[in-house]
N, C-alpha and C positions, 0 to 999 in steps of 0.2 A: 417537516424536517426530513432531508433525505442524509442518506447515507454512500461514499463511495469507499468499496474495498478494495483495495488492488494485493492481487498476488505477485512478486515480487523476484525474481529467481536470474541468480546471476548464473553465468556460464560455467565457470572455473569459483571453487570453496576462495571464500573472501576473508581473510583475516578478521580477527574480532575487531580490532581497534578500527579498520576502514569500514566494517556494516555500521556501527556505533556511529562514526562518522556521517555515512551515508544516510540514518536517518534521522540525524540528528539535521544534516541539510534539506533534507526535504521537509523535515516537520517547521523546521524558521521561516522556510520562504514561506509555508503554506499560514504560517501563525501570522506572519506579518503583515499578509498580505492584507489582512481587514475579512476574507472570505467566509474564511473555515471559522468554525466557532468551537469546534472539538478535533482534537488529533492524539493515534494512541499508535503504536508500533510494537509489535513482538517477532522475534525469534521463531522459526522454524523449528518443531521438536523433530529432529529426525526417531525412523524406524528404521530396525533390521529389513532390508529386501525392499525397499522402498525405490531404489536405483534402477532396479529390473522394472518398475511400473512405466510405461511408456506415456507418462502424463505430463504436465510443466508440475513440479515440484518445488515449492515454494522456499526460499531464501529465508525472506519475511515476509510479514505480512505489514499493511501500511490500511489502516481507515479512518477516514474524515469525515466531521460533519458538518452538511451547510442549512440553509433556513429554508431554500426551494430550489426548485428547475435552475429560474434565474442566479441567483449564487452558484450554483454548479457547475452553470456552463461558464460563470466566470473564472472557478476556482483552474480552469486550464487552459484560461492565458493570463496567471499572475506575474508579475512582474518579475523577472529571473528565472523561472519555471523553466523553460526549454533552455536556456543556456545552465543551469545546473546536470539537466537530464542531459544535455552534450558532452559534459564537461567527465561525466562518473560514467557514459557509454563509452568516451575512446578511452580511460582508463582500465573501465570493468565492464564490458557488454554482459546486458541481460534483458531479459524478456519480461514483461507486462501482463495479466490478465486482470480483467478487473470489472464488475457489478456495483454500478449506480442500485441503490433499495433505500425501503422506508428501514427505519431502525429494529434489530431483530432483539427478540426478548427470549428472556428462557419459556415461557408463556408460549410463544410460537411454536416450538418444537414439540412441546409436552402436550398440546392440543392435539398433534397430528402423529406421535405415536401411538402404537395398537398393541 
């Protein structure tokens, strides 16, 4: 099972009703497409001083999951996929970063702090 996260971050602060929007279209096309077999979305918790970080500062966040490799590299060319991502960039441009991984557990982290 892998895992892809994408961090998510529009340009300009997006109205609740159109992020709501926005991932409620990305999580359809990706449910329907037969691919993904898990899809979950949250909110961005902003912090104080967080605008001054010279980072990509995440909108939302968006992660899926597929059964392997093959499922993944299908998962981005499903069927509507880039005409939706067209269709929400000339309305709202934003930026992408995003990590293909195996699925992370709390287990992972608590091993490797000290």
């Amino acid at each position: 099972m892998l895992e892809h996260t994408m961090i998510v971050a529009f340009e300009e602060p997006l109205p609740d009703a159109e992020l709501d929007q926005y991932l409620a279209d990305i999580e359809k096309v990706m449910l329907d497409s037969g691919t993904v077999r898990s899809f979950v979305a949250r909110r961005h918790i902003a912090v104080p001083g967080e605008e001054d970080i010279p980072a990509l500062v995440a909108t939302a966040i968006v992660r899926f999951t597929v059964a392997d490799r093959e499922a993944l590299a299908r998962a981005f060319t499903v069927p509507g996929l880039h005409e939706l991502i067209g269709r929400w960039q000339a309305r709202h441009p934003y930026r992408v970063g995003y990590a293909n991984h195996e699925p992370l557990t709390f287990s992972d982290f608590t091993a490797t702090s000290g």
